[in-house]
N, C-alpha and C positions, 0 to 999 in steps of 0.2 A: 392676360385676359382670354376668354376662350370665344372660340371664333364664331360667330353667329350662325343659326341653322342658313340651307340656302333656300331660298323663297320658292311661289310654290312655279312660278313659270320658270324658274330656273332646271328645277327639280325635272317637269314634263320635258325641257331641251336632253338633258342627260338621260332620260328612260328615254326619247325617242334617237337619240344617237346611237345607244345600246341598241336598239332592233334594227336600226337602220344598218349597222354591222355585222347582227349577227344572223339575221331573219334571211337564209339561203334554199329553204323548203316552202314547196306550195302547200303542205299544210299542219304546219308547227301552232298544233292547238292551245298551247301555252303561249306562243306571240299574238294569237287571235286574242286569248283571252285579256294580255298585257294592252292591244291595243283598244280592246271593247272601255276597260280602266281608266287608260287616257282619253279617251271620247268627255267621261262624262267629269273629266279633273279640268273644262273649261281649257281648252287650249284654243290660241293664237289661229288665227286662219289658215296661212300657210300651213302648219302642225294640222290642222285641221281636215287639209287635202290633202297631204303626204299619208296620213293615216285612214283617212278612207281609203285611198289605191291599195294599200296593204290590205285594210279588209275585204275589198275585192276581193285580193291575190287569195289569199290566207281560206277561205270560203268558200271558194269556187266549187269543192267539190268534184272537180277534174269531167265536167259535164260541158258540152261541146255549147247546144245553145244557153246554158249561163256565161259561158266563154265569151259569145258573141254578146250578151247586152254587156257585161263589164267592161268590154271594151270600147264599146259605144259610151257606157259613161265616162271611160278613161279620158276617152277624145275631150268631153265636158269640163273634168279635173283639169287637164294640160290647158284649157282656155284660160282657165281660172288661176291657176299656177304663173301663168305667163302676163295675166294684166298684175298679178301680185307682185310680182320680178322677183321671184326668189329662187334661187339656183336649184338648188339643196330640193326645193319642193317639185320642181321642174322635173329635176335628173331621176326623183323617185319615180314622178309619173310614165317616163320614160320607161323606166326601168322596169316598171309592172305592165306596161301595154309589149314590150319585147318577150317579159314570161308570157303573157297571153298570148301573144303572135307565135310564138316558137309552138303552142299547145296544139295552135290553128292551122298546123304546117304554113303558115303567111309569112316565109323563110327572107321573101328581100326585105317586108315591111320591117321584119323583127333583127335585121341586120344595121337598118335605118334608126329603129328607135335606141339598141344597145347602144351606134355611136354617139348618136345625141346626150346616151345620158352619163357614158365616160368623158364626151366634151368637156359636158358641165359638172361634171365631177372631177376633173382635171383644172377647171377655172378656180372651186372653190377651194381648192388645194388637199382637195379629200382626195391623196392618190391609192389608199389601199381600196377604196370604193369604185376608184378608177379603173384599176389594175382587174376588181371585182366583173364589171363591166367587160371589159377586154376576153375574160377568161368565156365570160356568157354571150361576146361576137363570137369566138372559136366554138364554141359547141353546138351553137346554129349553124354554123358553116361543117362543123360534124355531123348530126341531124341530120341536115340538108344533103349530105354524101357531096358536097363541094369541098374534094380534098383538095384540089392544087390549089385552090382558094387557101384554103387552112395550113396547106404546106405554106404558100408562101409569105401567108398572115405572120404565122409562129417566127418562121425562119428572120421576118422584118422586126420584130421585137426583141429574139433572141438577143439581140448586140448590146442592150440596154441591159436588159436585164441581167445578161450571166455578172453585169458590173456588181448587180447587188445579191447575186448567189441567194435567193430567198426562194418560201414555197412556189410563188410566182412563176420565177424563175424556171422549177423543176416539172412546174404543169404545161409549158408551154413549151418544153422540148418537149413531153409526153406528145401534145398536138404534132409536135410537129412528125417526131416517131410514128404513132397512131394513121398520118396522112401516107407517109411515104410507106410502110407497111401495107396498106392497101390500094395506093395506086400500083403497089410490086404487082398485088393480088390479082388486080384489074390486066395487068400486064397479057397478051399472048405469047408474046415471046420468051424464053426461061430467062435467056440472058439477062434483058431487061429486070424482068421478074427476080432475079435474084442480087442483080444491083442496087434496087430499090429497099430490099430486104438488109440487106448492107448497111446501108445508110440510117434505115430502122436502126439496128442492132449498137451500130456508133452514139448516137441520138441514146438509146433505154442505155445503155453505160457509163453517159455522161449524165442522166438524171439520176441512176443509181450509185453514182459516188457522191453528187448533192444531197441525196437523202440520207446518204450515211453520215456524211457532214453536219447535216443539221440534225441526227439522231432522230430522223422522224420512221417508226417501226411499218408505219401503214406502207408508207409512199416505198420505201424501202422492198416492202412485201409487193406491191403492185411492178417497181420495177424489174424486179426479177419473177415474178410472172409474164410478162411482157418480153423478156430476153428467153423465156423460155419458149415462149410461141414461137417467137422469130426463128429462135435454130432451129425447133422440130419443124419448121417449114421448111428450113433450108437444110435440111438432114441430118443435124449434125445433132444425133442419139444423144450421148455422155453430156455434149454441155447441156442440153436440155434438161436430161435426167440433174445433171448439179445444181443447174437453180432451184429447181424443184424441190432437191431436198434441199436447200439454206433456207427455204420459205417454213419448210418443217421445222427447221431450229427455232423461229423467231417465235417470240410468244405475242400475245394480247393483237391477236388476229381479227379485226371483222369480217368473219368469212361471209356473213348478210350482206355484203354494199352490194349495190348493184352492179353485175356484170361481173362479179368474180367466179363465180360459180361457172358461167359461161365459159369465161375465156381459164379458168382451170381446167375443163374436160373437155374444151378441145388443144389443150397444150398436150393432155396425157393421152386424147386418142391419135395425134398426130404422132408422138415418142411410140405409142404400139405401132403404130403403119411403117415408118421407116425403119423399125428394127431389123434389122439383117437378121433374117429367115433361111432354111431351107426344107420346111415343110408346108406344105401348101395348104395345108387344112387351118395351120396358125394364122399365115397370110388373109387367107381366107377369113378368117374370125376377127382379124384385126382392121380390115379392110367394113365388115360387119360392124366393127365399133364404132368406127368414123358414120356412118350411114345412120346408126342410130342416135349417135352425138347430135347429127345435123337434126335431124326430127326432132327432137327432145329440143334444138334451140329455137327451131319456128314456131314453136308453141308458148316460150319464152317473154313475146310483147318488145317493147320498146326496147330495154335493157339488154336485150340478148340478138339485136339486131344486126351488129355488127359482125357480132362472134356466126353468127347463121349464116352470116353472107360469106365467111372466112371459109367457115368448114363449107360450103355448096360450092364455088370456085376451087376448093384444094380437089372436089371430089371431080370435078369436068374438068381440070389440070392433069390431074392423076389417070382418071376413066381413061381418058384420051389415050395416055403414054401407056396402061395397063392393060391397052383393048378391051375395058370396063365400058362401054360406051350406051349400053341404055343407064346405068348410073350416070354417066356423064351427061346425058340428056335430059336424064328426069333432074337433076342440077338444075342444068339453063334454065330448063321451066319452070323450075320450081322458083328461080331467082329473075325470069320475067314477070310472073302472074306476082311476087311478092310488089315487083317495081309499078306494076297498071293497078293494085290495090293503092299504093299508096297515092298515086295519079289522080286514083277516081276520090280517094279519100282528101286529096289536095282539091280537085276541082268542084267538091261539094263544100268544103267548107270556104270556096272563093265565093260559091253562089249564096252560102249562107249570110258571108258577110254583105254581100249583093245588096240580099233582099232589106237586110238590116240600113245601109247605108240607105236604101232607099224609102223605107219606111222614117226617116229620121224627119224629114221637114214636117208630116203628117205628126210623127211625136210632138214634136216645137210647138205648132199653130196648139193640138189640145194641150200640151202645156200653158201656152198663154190665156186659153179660156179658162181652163181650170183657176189661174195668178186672180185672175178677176172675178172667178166664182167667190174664192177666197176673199176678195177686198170687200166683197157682198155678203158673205159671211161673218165676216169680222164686224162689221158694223150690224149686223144683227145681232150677234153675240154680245156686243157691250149695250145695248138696249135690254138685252136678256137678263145682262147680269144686274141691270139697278132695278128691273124687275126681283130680280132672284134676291135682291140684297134684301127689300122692303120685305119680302116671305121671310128671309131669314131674321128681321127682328121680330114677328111674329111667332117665328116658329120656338125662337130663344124664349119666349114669354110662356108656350104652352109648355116647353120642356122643365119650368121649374113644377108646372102643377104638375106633370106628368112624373119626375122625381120625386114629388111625395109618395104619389101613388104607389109607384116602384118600390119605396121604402115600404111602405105598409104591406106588398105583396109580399116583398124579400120574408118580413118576417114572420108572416103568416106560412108560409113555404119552409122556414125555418121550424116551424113547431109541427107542421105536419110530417117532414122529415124527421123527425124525435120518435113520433109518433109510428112511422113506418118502421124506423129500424128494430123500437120496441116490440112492435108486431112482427117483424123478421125474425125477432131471435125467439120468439114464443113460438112460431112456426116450426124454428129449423130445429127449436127441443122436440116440439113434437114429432117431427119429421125423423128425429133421429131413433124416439121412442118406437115409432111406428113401423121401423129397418130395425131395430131389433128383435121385435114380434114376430115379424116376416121372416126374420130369418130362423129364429126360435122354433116359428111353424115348421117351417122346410125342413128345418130337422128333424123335429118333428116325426114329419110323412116320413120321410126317408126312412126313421131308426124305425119305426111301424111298418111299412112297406119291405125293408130287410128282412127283419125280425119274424114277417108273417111268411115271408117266402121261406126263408131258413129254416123255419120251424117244422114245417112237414118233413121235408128229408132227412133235417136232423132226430127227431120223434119218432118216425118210422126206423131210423139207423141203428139208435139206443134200446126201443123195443126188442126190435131182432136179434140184437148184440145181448141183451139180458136172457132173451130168450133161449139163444145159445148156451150162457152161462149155466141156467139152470138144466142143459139139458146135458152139458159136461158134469156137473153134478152128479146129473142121475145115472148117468151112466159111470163115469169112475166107483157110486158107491157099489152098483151092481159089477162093475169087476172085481172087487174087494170081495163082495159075497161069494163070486164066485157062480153067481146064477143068471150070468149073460147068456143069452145063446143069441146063434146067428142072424136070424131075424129081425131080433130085436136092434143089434149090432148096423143092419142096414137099415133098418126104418131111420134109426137114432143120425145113422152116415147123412142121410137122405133130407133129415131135417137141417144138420148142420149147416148144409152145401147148401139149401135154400135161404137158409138165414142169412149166410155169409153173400149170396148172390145179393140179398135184397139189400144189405148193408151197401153194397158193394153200389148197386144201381142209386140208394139215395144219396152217398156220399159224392156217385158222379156228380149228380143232380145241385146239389152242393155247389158243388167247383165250379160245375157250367155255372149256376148262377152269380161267384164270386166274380170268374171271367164276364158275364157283364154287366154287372157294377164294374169292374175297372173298365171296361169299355166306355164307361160315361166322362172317363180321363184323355181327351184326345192326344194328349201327351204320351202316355202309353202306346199308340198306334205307331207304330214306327215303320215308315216307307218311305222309298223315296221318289220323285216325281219320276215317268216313264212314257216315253213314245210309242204310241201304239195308231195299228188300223179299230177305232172306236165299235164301228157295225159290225169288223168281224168278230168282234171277241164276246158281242150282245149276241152274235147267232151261235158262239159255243156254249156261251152260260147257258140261254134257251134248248139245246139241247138234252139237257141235265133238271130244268125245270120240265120238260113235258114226262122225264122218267115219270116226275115224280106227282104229276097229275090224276087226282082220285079216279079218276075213269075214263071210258073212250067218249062219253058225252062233255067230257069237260076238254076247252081246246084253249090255248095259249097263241095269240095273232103274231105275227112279229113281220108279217109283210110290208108294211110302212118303210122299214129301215134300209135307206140309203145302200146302196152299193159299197161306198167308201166312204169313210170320214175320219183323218186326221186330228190326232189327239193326246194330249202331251197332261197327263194328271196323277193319281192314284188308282191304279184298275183294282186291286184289292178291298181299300176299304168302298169304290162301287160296288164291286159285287158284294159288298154285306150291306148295303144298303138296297141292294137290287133284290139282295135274295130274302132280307125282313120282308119286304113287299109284298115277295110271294108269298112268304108265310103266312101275312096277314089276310090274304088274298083265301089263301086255304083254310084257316082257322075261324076266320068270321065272315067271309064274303059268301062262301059254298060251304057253311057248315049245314045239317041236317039237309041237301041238296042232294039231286041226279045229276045234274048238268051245269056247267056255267061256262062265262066268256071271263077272259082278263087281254088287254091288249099292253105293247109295249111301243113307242115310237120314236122316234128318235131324227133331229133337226138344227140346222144349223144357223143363227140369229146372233143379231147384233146389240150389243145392251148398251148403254149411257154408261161412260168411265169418268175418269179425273175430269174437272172444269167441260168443255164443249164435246171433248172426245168420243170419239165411240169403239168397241172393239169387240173382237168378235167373240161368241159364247156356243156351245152348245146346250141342246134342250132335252130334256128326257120327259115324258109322260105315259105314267103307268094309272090303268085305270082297269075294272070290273065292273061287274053288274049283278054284285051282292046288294046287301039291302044299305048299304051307306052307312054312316055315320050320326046317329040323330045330332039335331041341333046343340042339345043342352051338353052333347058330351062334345063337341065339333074343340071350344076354345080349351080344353084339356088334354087332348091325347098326346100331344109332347109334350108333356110336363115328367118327368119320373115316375113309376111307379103306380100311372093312372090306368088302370084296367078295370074292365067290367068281368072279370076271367078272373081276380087275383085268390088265388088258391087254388084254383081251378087248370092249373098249367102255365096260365098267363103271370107275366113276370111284373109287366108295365112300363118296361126299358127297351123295347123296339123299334116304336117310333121316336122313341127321344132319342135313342142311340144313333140310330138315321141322320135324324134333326141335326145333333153334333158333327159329325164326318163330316154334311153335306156343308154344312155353315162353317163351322171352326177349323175343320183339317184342310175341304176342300176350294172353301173360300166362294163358295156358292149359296145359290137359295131353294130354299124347299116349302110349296105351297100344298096344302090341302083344301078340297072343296067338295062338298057331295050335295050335289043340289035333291032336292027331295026325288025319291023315284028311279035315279038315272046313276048309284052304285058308286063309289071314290073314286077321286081322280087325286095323284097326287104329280104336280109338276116340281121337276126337278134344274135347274138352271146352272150351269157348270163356265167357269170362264175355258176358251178354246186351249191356251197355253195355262198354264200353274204354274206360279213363281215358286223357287227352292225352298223356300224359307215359307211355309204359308201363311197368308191373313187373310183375314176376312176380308172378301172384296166386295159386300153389298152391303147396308144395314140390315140389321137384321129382323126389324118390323114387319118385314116381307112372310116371317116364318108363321106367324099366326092370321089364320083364316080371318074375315071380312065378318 
């Protein structure tokens, strides 16, 4: 027959045995979430308080006054625990008010509550939870820097346990190791000091052959770290270096636990210090090692507090015998001010629990008003609810008319949806007809707009070119005749060389206009982003713009521009944007003119980026006091090929070309605006840095005028 599942209180004993063994971190997020689980799987009282203490523990978030109310409610649990009579739920509560105490530096209390809760961990015959306990009395008594306490704790259990050779066993000569190691430490005398180191070393030899025993790699790795301290303290170079490297053989290392890292560099800067030396400069750098060891460990925190105190006593040990003595002093002090921090950090959180203790009966009385608020509540509530029940047959009555309705919405809803999508898709035909027109147009302009530009050059090219032709003609038949003479020879020269010029100047004329059509390719512009002084290089372009100003009445401002300004973009394709401007400035602003103004300014602003952000941008504004741009042609002049000029010189790719670089290449915006009377203004908007890669960094709505 097979064996029946186990029930469900069965089931909640065995998940909470499981974390009651294995739950040894203050915040093992996966036992929080196990315990949140069993809260609401109905468990038995007792279960009920054992598992809140945990939530405590587990939640704390390692915050001083959350520390102090959890333990206040601890105090609550262990009442409740104890009218229960249940061990098991006792010894937890224990067990979670001594983590708190240990947290609070409240070292006797937490010395108090671990015995309690190995007592009664030891009654229920739970000895590895016992043993667990035990291990968490000694590391308070660690913490607390109460080694002879911890020496002689360890040394009083040693006798039992070496009986059972187990992990236990092998952590509690580490204690005991660990005390006598730094009582050596604490020692003034060498002798002393090095007897105690002894005893150390005896102690980590006899854990390191238990670890090899029970094949445990970690413990194994820690013991012989630990033997390596001890000789590089006691001098002895080679054995130190040998442990050292066996730790290098072992694999499946945790070099993350806490405190390895520490007491690893100072194992290897104590092996540099004692190294037999005879250049002073090495001395010198190794003596520098240990000093910055020790810094690098008071920065450390809990976990490296041990190892800090090791290397600052080796250094006012050392100091001392090396005539190193303001090292050896700024040691002391540096390991008294460590000792009155932790005083003042102990004597605050006495006063914390103080106040708390003392706020407790004021807690109790408004909890009792509130028990009674509640008993008055409650009995309102269940008047509420035979009120609320008579609503609810009521409310059942309108909800079936209100279900019709619903149904007749649904499907009225239902056929105007039909209705919509059929109208969606007659739209989105039409929509699509309407992008093909559009685009059919633009090509359109464009193959018209080429065609009318190319034509001139090309037509003047071929005229001349025929021209020619006929005039080789006439002259080879007249050499043939025989009735050339020289005159005619150079007239004939004279037309050739003009023909060929004119060829020559429309076919330029050509190319530049081929060059920009592809310039409408931002793709084609190839540069790459460049740091530069931004104003200096606006006052050498300017330079080169006043050459070229129709006369001494016309004047180019540039006084506005900053001294410096920092600028990471494409300075090329600016200045072909900078220098369309001025063309445009010369071509239509002061054409048929004596005099004009154009100014140039330049500033640095902050634009709206990703989500909330803002970042910085620079600003350009280029502006005249030509006749502006009338209205009707304002939302056209970046478009392609839009010119009032076209045949005329004008291409129509100027400002589009601009348009592009500023928006596409340089991931900017570029506004135009000519209010009636007061001549173009066109602002330019640059972000400060240009990523390598570029994109558009604004939308680009910005680019057509209001």
């Amino acid at each position: 027959m097979n064996a029946s599942p186990p029930s469900r209180p069965a089931q909640i004993a065995e998940r909470l045995k499981q974390l009651r063994h294995s739950m040894v971190g203050w915040l093992d997020l996966q036992a929080l979430a196990e315990l949140q689980d069993l809260l609401r799987q109905s468990p038995s009282s007792s279960e009920a308080v054992e598992i809140e203490a945990y939530t405590l523990l587990l939640d704390l978030n390692t915050e001083a006054p959350k520390a102090l109310r959890a333990l206040q409610r601890c105090q609550e649990l262990l009442n409740l625990a104890q009218a229960l009579q249940h061990p098991l739920c006792e010894a937890a509560v224990w067990r979670v008010m001594q983590l708190l105490q240990s947290f609070l530096m409240l070292h006797p209390a937490a010395l108090h509550s671990a015995g309690m809760a190995a007592k009664l961990y030891a009654d229920a015959g739970e000895h590895e939870l016992e043993q667990m306990m035990l291990e968490s009395h000694n590391y308070v008594l660690f913490h607390a820097q109460m080694y002879e306490e911890l020496y002689a704790s360890c040394q009083s259990q040693l006798p039992r346990a070496r009986q059972s050779r187990n992990v236990f066993c092998c952590r509690l000569i580490w204690g005991a190791a660990s005390a006598a190691y730094t009582l050596g430490m604490r020692c003034p005398q060498l002798q002393q000091r090095e007897e105690w180191w002894r005893q150390a070393r005896e102690l980590h030899l006899e854990a390191l052959a238990l670890s090899q025993t029970l094949q445990q790699t970690m413990m194994e790795a820690i013991s012989l770290l630990n033997l390596a301290v001890v000789e590089a303290s006691l001098g002895q170079v080679p054995a130190a270096r040998a442990y050292l490297d066996r730790i290098g053989a072992l694999t499946h290392l945790d070099a993350h636990r806490p405190g390895w890292e520490a007491w690893f560099g100072l194992a290897q800067a104590l092996i540099e210090l004692h190294e037999p030396r005879n250049n002073a400069a090495q001395e010198e750098a190794a003596w520098g090692g240990l000093l910055a060891t020790a810094r690098r460990l008071l920065d450390g925190g809990l976990n490296h507090a041990a190892a800090a105190e090791a290397a600052l006593r080796t250094i006012n040990h050392l100091g001392r015998q090396r005539n190193r003595l303001d090292d050896a002093l700024w040691a002391m002090e540096t390991l008294l001010d460590q000792q009155l921090q932790a005083r003042q950090a102990l004597a605050q959180n006495m006063s914390d629990t103080l106040s708390v203790a003392l706020e407790l009966p004021r807690l109790r009385q408004e909890k009792d008003r509130l028990m009674e608020q509640g008993f008055a509540l409650e009995q309102s509530l269940a008047q509420r609810n035979q009120e609320l029940s008579h609503a609810l047959a009521k409310v059942q009555a309108e909800a079936s008319i209100r279900a019709a309705a619903e149904a007749a919405l649904q499907k009225a809803h239902d056929e105007l949806e039909a209705q919509v999508r059929a109208r969606s898709a007659e739209l989105e035909l039409a929509l699509r007809t309407l992008m093909r027109q559009e685009k059919q147009l633009a090509l359109s302009r464009m193959v018209v707009g080429v065609a009318h530009e190319m034509n001139t050059p090309l037509g003047n090219a071929r005229m001349a070119a025929s021209t020619m032709q006929d005039q080789c003609q006439d002259l080879r038949a007249q050499t043939q005749l025989g009735q050339l003479r020289r005159s005619e020879l150079d007239q004939a020269l004279n037309r050739l060389q003009e023909g060929s010029e004119l060829v020559d100047r429309n076919l330029a004329r050509a190319g530049q206009l081929v060059e920009r059509f592809k310039a409408l390719a931002i793709s084609q512009h190839q540069e790459a982003p460049q740091q530069l002084d931004l104003a200096a290089q606006l006052r050498q372009w300017a330079q080169a713009w006043q050459a070229r100003l129709p006369g001494p009445d016309f004047r180019l401002d540039i006084s506005v521009l900053p001294e410096r300004l920092a600028w990471q973009g494409f300075p090329r394709a600016l200045h072909e944007v900078l220098d369309q401007l001025f063309d445009n400035s010369l071509q239509h602003g002061w054409a048929g003119r004596t005099q004009g103004w154009a100014g140039l300014t330049l500033s640095q602003i902050r634009t709206p980026g990703d989500e909330t952000e803002e970042r910085e941008a620079v600003q350009l504004l280029w502006q005249d006091d030509g006749p502006g741009i009338p209205a009707e042609h304002l939302p056209h002049v970046l478009e392609p090929f839009f010119s009032t000029r076209l045949g005329q010189g004008g291409s129509g790719l100027g400002l589009s070309t601009a348009h592009s670089l500023v928006c596409e290449l340089m991931g900017g915006r570029l506004e135009l605006q000519s209010p009636p009377g007061q001549g173009c203004q066109v602002r330019i908007t640059l972000p400060r840095l240009s990523a390598a890669a570029p994109a558009p960094a604004w939308p680009d709505h910005s680019a057509q005028p209001d």
